[in-house]
N, C-alpha and C positions, 0 to 999 in steps of 0.2 A: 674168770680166766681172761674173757676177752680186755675187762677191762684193765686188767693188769698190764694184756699186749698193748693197752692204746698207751697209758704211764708210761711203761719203759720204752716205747716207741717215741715219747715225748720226752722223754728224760734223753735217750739218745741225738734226737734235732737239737735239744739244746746244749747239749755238750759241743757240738759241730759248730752252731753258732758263735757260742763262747771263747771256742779254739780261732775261730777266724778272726775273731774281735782282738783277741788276744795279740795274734800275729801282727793285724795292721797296729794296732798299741804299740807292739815291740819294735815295728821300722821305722818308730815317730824318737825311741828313746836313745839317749848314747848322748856323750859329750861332743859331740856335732852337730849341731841342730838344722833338722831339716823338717820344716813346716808341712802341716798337713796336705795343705794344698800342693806343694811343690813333689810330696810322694808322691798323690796322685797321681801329679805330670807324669813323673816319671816314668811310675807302672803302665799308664796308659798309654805314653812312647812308645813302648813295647810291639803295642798292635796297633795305634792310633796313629794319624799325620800331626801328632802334636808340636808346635812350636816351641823350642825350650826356653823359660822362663826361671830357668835355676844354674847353678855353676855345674861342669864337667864334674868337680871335684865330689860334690851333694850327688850325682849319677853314680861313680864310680864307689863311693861309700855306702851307697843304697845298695847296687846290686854285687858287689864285690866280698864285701863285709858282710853287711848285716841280713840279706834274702839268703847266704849258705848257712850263716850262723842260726837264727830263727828256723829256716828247714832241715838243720840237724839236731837243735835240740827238738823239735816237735818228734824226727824219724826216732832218735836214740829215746825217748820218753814212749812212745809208745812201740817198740819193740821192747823194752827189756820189761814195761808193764805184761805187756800177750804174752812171753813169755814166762816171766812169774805167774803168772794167772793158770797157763797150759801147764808148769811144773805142779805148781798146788793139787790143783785137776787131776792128773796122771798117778802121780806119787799117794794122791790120798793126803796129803801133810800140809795143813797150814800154814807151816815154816817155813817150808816150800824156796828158795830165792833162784834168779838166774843162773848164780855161782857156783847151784849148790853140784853140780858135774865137772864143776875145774875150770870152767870155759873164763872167768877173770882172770885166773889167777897164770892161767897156760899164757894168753894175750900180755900180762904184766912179766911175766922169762920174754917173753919173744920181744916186745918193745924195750925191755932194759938190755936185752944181746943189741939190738939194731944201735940205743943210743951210745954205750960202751963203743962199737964200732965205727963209729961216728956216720954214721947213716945220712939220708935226708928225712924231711917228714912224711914222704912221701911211702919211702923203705920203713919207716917207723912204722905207719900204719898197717903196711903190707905184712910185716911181718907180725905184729900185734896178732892181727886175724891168721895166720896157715899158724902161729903155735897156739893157740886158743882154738883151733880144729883139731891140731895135733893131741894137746892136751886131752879132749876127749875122747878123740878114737881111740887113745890106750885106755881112757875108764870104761868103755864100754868095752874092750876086747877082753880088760880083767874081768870085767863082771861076767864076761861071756863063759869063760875056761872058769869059772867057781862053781862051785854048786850050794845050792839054796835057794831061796827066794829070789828072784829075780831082778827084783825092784829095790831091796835090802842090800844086795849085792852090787848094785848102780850106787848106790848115795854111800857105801864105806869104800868102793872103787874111788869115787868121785873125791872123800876125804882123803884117802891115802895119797892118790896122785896127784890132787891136789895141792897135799901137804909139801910133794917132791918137789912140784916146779914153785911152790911159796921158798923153799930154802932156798935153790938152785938161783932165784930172784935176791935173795938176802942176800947170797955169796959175789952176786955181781955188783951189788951197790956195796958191798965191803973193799975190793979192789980198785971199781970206779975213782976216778979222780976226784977228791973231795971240794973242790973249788967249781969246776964243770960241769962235771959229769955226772957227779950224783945229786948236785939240784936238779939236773935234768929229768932226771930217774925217777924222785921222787915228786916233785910238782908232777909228772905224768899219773903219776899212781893214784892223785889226789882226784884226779879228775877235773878234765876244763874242756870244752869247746872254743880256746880262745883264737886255737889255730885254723877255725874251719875257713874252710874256703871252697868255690865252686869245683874245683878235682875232685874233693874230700865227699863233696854231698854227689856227687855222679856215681864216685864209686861204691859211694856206701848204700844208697836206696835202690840197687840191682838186687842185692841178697837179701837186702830184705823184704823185698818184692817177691822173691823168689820161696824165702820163708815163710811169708806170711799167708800167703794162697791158701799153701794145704790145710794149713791152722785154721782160718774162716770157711774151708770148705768142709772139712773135717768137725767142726766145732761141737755140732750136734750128736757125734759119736763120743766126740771125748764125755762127755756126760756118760755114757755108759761106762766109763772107765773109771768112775766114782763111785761105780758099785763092782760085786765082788763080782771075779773073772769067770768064776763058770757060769752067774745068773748071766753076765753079758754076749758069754759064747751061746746060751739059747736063744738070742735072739737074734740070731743067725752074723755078732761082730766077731772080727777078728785081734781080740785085743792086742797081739803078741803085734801085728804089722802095724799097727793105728798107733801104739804105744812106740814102737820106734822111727813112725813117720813123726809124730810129735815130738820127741825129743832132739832128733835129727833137726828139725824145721825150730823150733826153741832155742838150739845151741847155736846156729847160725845165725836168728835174732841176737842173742849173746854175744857171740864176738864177733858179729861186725858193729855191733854197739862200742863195746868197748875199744874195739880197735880205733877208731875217730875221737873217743873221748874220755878213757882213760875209765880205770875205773870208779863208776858213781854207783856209791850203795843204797840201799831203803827203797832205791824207786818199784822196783818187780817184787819186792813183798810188801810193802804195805800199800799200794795203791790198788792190790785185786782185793784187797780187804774193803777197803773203801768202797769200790765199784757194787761188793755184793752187797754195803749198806744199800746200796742205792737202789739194784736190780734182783737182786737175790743171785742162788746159784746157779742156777739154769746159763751153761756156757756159751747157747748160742745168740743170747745177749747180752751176757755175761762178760765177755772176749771184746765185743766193739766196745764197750760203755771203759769196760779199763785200759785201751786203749787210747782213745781219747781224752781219757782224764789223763793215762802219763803225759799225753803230749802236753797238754796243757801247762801239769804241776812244773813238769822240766821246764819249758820253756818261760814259766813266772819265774822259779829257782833262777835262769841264767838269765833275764833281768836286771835282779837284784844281785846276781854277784860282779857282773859289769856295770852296774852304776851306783851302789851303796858307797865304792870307796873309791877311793884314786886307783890305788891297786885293788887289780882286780882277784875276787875271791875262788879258789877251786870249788868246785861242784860240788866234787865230795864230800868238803864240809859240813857245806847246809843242806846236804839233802840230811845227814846224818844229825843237824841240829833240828831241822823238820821233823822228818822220818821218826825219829824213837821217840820223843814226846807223844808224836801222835798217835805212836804202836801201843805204847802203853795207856793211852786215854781208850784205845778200843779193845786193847786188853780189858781193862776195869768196868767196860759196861756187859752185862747178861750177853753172850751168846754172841760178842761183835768177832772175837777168833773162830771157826768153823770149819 
């Protein structure tokens, strides 16, 4: 046992390492070239009496552009990971995704009403996240007034109303203006960070600071919540409250993810799969280990979709040209889905 604690204690320093490595890698790349050394300056400016030795322009591209861009895909890569991870967890279901309560699909009606309206991106964002809240408080109010199983009740609420604000979304890119409005619409749906910018990562790592608290405080109970509910209630949890502070605290992961960046699939199901190659299911290290791998996976994915080509590639593509390959390589091996 201990030495299992010291492995995934090691396995976790290295992921942290790897993500920071990653990060300073990622403010070196982009078709502007700004030399290692000249980053450093830069960042050390910051807090240092440094003398600049680089152009305004190589400043304002570093911390403008690419330190929001790099600190949202890492925020969005591991929030929608903790939350895949906590849905899996909770639900019992290896299928498990962030979506799987509406929270993408509510945020995709709410940013296609904003772009139709001709919003700003700022309004775009805003409203992405309150109808991706919205979305859910009606699946969970369905599930509430239904009787049955509780949790069955959650994930066919979650499809139905789901399903509503998915048409509700079709019907507005069918009226949309087909020359503006609905490339708009639908490059957003694809998913990209291409618009982040320092407003965008302020307002977005609030909530999910705020989310993600309960989730690592709580971590070690959600594990009782992967076994059946009345062994858990003898051991003096309360699954019914633990169960709706996790969901609560997941959804809001969710759509403030998607609210910044549109929706990007694969990442919050397959990457708690990966994590538990790695650590096993024990959630309370479980939860950090796939978080830090999301951060990571996204922040490689967005990379390569801003410098593989001239035009830059949507998120969603390649996580989903990632993403299912790899589902099914862990499908095919003994006992990698669980």
């Amino acid at each position: 046992m201990k030495k299992d604690k010291n492995k995934h204690a090691l396995i976790v320093v290295i992921l942290v390492i790897l993500l920071l490595g990653v990060m300073l890698v990622s403010l070196l790349l982009g078709r502007f070239s700004i030399s290692v050394r000249e980053c450093l300056g830069i960042l050390a400016s910051k807090i240092l009496p440094v003398e600049p030795y680089w152009t305004q322009v190589q400043d304002n591209m570093l911390w403008l552009v690419r330190v929001p861009r790099i600190g949202i895909a890492v925020l969005v890569g591991m929030a929608l990971s903790v939350a895949g991870t906590s849905y899996q967890c909770i639900f019992r279901n290896p299928m498990a995704a962030p979506d799987i309560l509406g929270a993408s699909t509510g945020a995709a009606f709410g940013a296609a009403l904003a772009i139709l309206m001709g919003r700003s991106n700022t309004e775009i964002t805003a409203w992405a996240f309150l109808s991706s809240i919205a979305c859910v408080a009606l699946v969970l109010l369905c599930a509430k007034i239904c009787r049955g199983n509780p949790i069955v009740n959650l994930v066919l609420a979650g499809i139905m109303i789901g399903s509503l604000f998915s048409a509700s979304t079709s019907y507005l890119k069918l009226i949309a203006d087909p020359h503006n409005t609905l490339p708009a619409i639908t490059y957003w749906m694809m998913g990209s960070i291409a618009g982040a910018n320092m407003a965008k990562l302020r307002y977005v790592w609030i909530p999910m600071l705020i989310a993600l608290v309960p989730i690592v405080v709580l971590r070690w109970k959600i594990n009782l919540l992967t076994m059946d509910d009345e062994e858990a209630k003898t051991m003096g949890i309360n699954t019914g409250r633990v169960r709706v502070i996790v969901i609560i605290c997941a959804t809001l992961l969710t759509a403030a993810s998607v609210s910044v960046s549109g929706m990007i699939g694969w990442v919050g199901l397959v990457i708690p799969h990966l994590a538990r190659r790695m650590v096993g299911n024990d959630c309370r290290i479980l939860i950090p280990t796939a978080g830090l791998t999301g951060g990571i996976f996204l922040l490689l994915v967005d990379d390569v979709a801003r410098n593989l080509y001239t035009t830059e590639l949507p998120l969603g593509i390649l996580t989903a040209f990632v993403g299912a390959p790899f589902f099914i390589y862990l499908m095919a091996r003994k006992g990698a889905v669980s």
